[in-house]
C-alpha positions in Angstrom: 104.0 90.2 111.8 107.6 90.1 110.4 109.6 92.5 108.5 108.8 91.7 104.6 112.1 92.7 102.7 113.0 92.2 99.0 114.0 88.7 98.0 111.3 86.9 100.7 108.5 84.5 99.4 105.3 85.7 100.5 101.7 84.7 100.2 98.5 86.8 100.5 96.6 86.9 103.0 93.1 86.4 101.3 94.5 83.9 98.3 96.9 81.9 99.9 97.9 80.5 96.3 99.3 83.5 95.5 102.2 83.2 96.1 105.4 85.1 94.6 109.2 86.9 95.7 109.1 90.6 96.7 110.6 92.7 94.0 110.5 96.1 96.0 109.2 97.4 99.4 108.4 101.0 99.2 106.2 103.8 100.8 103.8 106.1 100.1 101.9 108.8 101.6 98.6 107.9 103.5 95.6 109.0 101.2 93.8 110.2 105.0 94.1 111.6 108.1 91.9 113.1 110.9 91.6 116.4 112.7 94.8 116.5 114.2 96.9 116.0 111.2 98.0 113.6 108.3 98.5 109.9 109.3 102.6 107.9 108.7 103.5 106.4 105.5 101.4 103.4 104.3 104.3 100.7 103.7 103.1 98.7 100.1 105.0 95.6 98.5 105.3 94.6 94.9 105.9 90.9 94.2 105.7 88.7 91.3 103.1 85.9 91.5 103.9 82.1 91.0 100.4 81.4 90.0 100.2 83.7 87.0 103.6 85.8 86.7 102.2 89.4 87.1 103.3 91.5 89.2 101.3 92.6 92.1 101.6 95.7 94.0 99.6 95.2 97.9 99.8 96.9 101.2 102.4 95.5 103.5 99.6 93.9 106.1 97.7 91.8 103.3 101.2 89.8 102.8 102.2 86.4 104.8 106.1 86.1 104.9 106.4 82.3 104.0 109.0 80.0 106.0 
């Protein structure tokens, strides 16, 4: 997978014609954990779509970095 940083067209990974240019990359804390402690940061993107023009705001692994 490669680095997704702001200013890259990306696609997503379930609706390939959603297409769009990252606005922000940013992270959060993980919502879960297990017995040993809290998980790392989950690492979400916001971009806005070509198809429709709103903004959409995924996790970091549902995004293709277009060529």
């Amino acid at each position: 997978m490669k680095n997704i940083k702001k200013g890259d067209k990306v696609s997503m990974l379930y609706h390939m014609s959603n297409k769009g240019i990252v606005q922000e990359v940013y992270k959060v804390n993980a919502t879960f954990g297990n017995a040993s402690g809290p998980f790392s940061k989950v690492l979400r993107v916001k971009f806005v779509s070509d198809l429709d023009g709103k903004v959409y705001d995924v996790k970091h692994s549902e995004l293709i970095k277009e060529e």
